[in-house]
Legacy VTK file of the C-alpha trace (Angstrom):
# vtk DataFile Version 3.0
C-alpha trace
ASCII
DATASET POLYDATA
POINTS 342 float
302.759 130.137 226.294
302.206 129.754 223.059
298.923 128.194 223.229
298.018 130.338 225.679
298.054 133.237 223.573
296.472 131.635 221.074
293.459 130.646 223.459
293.029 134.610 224.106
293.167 136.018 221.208
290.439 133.511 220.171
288.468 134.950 223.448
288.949 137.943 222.244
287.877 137.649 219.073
284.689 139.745 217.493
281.395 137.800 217.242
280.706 137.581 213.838
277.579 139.707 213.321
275.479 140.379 210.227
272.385 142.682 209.435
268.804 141.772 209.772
266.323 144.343 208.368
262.897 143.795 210.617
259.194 144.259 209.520
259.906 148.042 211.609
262.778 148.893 208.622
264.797 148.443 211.891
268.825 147.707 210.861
269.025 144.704 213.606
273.113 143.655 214.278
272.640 140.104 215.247
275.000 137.066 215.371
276.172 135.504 212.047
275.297 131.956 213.929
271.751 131.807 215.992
271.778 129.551 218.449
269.082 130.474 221.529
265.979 132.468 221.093
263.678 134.320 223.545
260.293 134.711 222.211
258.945 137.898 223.424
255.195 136.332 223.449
253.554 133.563 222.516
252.995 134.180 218.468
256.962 134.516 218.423
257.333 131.100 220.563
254.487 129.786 218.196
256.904 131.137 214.905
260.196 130.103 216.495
259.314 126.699 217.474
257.928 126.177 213.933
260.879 127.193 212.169
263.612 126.008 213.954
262.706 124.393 217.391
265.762 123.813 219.017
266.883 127.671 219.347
263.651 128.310 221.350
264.948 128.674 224.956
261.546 128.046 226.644
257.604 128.385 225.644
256.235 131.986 226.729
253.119 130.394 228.379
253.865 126.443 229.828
252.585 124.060 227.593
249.251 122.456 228.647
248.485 118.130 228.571
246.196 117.915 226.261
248.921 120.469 224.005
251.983 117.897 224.795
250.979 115.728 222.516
251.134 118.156 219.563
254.718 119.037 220.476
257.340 117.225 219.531
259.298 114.808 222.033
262.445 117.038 222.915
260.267 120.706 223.155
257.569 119.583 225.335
259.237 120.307 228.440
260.871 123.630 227.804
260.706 125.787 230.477
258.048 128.250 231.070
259.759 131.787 230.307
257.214 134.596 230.036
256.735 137.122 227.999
257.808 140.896 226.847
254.926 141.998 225.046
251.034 141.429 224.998
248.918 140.388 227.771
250.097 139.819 231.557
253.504 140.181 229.863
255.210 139.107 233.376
259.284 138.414 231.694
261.244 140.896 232.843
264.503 141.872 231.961
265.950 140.365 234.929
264.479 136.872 233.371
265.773 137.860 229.928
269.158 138.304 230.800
269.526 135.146 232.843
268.500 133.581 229.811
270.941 135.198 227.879
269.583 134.699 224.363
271.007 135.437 221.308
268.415 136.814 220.202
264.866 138.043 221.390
261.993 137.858 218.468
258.629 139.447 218.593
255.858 138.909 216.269
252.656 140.951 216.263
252.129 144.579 215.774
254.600 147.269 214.540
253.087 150.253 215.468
255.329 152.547 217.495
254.472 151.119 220.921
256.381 148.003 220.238
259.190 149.658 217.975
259.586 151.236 221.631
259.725 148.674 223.272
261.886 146.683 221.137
264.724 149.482 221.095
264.611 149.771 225.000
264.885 146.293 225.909
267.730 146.072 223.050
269.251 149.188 224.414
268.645 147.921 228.311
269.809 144.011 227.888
272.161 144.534 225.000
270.563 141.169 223.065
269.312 142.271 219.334
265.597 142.279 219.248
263.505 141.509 215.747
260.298 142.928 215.605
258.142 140.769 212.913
255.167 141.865 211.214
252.053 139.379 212.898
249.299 140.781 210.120
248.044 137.621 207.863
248.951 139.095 204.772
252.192 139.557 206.137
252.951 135.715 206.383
255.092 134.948 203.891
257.427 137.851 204.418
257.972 136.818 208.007
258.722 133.103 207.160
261.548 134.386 205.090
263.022 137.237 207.214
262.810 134.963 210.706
264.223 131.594 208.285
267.212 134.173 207.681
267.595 135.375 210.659
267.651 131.981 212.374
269.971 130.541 209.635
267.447 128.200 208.146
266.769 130.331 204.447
265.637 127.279 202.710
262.805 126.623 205.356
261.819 129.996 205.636
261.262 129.526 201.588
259.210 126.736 201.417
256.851 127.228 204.308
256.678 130.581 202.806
255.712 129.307 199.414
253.133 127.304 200.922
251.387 129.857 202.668
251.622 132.014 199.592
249.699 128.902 197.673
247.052 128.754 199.823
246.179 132.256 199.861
246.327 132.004 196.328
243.479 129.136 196.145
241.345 131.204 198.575
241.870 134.358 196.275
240.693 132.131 193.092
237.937 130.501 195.314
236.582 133.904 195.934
236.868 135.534 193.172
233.560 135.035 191.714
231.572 135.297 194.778
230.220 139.209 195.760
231.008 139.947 199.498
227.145 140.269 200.180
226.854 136.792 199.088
229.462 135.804 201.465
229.003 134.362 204.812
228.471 136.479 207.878
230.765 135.946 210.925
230.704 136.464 215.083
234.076 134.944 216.677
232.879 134.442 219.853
235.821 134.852 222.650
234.956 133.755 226.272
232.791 131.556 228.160
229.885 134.042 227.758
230.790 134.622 223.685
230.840 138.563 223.734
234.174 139.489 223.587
234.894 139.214 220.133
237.803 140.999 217.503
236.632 144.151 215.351
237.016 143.707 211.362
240.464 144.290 211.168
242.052 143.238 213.956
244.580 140.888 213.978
242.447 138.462 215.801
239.609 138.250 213.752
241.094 138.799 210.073
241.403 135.062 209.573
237.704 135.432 209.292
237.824 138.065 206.228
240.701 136.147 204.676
238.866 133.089 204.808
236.379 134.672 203.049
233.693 135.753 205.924
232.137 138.726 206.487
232.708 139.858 210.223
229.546 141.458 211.493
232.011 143.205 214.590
232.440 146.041 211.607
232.333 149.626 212.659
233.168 151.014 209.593
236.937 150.762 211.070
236.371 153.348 213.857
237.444 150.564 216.447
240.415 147.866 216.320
241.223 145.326 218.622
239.534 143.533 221.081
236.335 144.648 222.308
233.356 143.221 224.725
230.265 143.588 222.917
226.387 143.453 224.296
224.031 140.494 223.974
221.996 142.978 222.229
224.796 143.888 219.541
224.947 140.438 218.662
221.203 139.572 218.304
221.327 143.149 216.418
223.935 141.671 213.900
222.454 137.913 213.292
225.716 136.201 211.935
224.716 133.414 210.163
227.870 131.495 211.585
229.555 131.826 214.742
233.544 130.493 215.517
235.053 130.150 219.089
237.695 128.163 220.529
235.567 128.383 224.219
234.638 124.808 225.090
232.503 126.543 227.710
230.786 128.675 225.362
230.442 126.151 222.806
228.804 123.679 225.409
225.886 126.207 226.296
225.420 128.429 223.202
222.936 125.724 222.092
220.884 125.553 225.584
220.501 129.264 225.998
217.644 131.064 225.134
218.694 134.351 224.575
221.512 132.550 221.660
218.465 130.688 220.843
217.074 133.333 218.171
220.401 134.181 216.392
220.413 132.764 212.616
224.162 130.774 213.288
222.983 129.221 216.493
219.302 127.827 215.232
220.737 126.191 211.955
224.026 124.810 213.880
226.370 126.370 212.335
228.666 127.396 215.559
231.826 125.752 215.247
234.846 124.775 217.511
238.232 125.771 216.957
240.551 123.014 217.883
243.701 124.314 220.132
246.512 122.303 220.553
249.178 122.507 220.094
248.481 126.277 219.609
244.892 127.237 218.265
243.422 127.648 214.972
242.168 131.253 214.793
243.625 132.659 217.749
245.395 132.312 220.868
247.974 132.771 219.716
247.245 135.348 216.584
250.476 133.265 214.754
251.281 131.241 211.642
248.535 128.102 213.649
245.900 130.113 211.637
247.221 128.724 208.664
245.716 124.900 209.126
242.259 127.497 210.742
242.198 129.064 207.546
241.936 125.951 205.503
238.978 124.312 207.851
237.249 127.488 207.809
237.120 127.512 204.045
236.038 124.352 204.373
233.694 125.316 206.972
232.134 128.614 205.348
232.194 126.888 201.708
231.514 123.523 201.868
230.433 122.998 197.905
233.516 125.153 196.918
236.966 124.633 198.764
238.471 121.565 197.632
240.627 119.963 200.519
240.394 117.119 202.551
240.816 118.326 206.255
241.992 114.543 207.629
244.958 115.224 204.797
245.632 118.971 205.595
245.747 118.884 208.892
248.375 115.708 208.943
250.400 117.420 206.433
250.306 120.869 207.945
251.460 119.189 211.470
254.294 117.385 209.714
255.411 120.338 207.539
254.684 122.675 210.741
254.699 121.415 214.019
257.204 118.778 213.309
255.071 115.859 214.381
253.795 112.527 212.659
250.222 112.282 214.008
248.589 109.091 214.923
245.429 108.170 213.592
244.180 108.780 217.618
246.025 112.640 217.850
244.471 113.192 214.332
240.967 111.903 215.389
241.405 113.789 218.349
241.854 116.898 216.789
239.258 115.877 213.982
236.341 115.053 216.585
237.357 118.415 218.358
236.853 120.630 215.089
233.437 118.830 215.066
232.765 120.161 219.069
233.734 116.957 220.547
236.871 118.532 222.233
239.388 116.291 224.344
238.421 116.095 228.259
LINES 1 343
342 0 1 2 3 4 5 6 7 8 9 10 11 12 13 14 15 16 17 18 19 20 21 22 23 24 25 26 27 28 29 30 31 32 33 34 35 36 37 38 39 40 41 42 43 44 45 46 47 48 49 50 51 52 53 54 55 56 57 58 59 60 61 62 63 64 65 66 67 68 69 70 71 72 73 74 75 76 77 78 79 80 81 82 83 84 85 86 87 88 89 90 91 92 93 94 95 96 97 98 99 100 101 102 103 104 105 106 107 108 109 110 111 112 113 114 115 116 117 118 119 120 121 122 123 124 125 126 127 128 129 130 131 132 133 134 135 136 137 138 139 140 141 142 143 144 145 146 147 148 149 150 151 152 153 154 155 156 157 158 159 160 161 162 163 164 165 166 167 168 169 170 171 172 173 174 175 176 177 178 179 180 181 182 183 184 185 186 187 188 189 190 191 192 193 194 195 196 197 198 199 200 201 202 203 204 205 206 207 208 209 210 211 212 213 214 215 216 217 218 219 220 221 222 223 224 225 226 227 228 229 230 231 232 233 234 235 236 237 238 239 240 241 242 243 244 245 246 247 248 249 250 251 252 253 254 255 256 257 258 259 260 261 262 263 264 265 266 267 268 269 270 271 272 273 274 275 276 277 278 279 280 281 282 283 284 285 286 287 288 289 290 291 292 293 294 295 296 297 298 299 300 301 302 303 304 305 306 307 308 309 310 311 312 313 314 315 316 317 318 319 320 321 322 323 324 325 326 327 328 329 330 331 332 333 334 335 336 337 338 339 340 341
C-alpha cells in the first residue's frame, strides 16, 4: 500500500515548468525538460532539427531522395506531419494533438496574424507554442532563445556566435563598397522566373545581406511575394539573377526574351543548391546561412575570402549533423555550379 501511494503521488505530481520569453514578448510556460517538438512549418522543422534533432516529432513537408542523403541516418524517415502556419498549412489540431508534443515552435513572422494564431492553438490544444523571430538579422537571437528552450544553451551559443561572425565579415567586406557599386539582384522563383521576393521580404533579404542590390524594390510599398511581368524584369536589367528552379535554370539561357537581360548574356544566373533544405529559400530558415556565404562568394569573387568546398563541409557538420563524402559534397558543389543531381 505503501508503494502504491507512493506511485500516485508521483502521478500526481506538477510538471516542472519554467518561462520562455518568445521573439512576440510572449511569457511561454513550457516544460522544464523538452522532449518532442512539433514544428509548426518547415523553417521551425529546418531550426529544430538543427539544434537538437531528436525532439523533432516528424518533418513538416516529407523529406525528398535526393534530400535523404543530407539528413542524418536516424531523422530521415520521420514522419510527414504538416504544418500550422504558411502555405497549404494542412496540420490540424486534430493531427497536433495526436502527436502530443511538448511543445509546438514556429519560426517566421511576428506580426499579429501569427501572435493569433499562436495563442489560439495554445489556448485550443493546451501545448505551449514559441513564436520565433524568422528575419536574418534576427539569427542569432533565435539560436539562443530555441537552444534554451530545448535545453541545449551551450549549442544555441555557439551556432549563435558563428552566425554572428559571419555577418560580421560581410559587414567589414562591405564596408568600403557604395551600394551603387554593388551588384544588382532578380531571385527568380518558378519554372517561368517571375515570381520573385520584394526588397525586404523575408525571402529575398539574403540577397541585401549578402550584399546585393534587389532590383524587386518599390520603395517598400510592397512586401512579400509577388509575380512580376516579363516586362518588369527586362525594365530592371539585374546584372545577376539567383533561383533554386532547375526548370528555370535549364531554359533561362535558350530563351529569347531572357536573352537581352545583362545577368543572363554574361552568365551570371546561378543555382541554388537544395538539399537538405535550400540555400536562399524554401525554407526562409537558418539553411541561408551556408547561401549567404556562396553568394558572397558569388557576387564578390575578388573580395570574400572563403573556400566554399571547406564551408560548406563544415557548415553541414556544425549544422546538419552530417560528415559529407567527397561524392555528397561534389554533389552539392557541381549543383551550385547548375549541374544539379537527376
Amino acid at each position: 500500500m505503501r508503494f502504491l501511494l507512493i506511485a500516485l503521488a508521483l502521478l500526481a505530481a506538477p510538471v516542472q515548468a519554467r518561462t520562455i520569453v518568445d521573439s512576440a514578448g510572449r511569457k511561454v510556460e513550457i516544460p522544464e525538460q523538452v522532449n518532442t517538438v512539433f514544428a509548426a512549418g518547415p523553417p521551425a522543422g529546418a531550426l529544430v532539427y538543427i539544434m537538437k534533432p531528436e525532439v523533432l516529432t516528424g518533418w513538416p513537408r516529407a523529406l525528398r531522395p535526393e534530400e535523404e542523403a543530407y539528413i542524418a541516418e536516424p531523422f530521415v524517415g520521420l514522419p510527414e506531419t504538416g504544418r500550422i502556419t504558411g502555405r497549404g498549412g494542412e496540420a490540424n489540431l486534430e493531427r497536433v494533438l495526436q502527436v502530443n508534443p511538448d511543445l509546438i515552435i514556429d519560426f517566421g513572422s511576428v506580426r499579429d496574424t501569427y501572435i493569433d494564431l499562436a495563442n489560439r492553438v495554445q489556448e485550443q490544444t493546451g501545448i505551449p507554442y514559441l513564436l520565433i523571430d524568422g528575419r536574418f538579422e534576427n539569427t542569432a537571437d533565435a539560436l539562443r532563445i530555441v537552444g534554451d528552450a530545448l535545453g541545449v544553451p551551450d549549442r544555441g551559443t555557439a551556432l549563435a556566435a558563428d552566425v554572428e561572425q559571419t555577418f560580421a565579415r560581410l559587414d567589414a567586406m562591405l564596408a568600403d563598397i557604395p551600394e551603387e557599386a554593388r551588384p544588382r539582384v532578380y531571385l527568380a522563383r518558378g519554372a517561368d522566373g517571375l515570381e520573385t521576393g520584394m526588397k525586404g521580404s523575408i525571402n529575398t533579404e539574403i540577397i541585401e545581406r549578402a550584399g546585393g542590390r534587389n532590383v524587386a524594390d518599390d520603395g517598400g510599398a510592397t512586401r512579400g511575394l509577388v509575380q512580376s511581368s516579363m516586362e518588369q524584369v527586362i525594365a530592371a536589367n539585374p546584372d545577376t539573377i539567383v533561383t533554386w528552379d532547375t526548370n528555370f535554370y535549364g531554359r533561362v539561357f535558350d530563351d529569347p526574351l531572357w536573352q537581352g537581360i545583362d545577368a543572363v548574356r554574361d552568365g551570371r544566373v546561378y543555382l541554388a543548391p537544395m538539399a537538405p533544405f535550400g540555400w536562399i529559400d524554401r525554407p526562409p530558415a537558418l539553411n541561408r546561412m551556408i547561401g549567404l556565404i556562396w553568394m558572397a562568394g558569388l557576387l564578390y569573387p575578388e573580395t570574400w575570402e572563403g573556400d566554399l568546398r571547406e564551408d560548406t563541409r563544415a557548415f553541414y557538420k556544425q549544422y546538419y549533423h552530417v560528415d559529407l563524402s567527397d561524392a555528397e559534397l561534389g554533389r552539392l558543389l557541381e549543383w551550385a555550379q547548375g549541374k544539379p543531381p537527376m
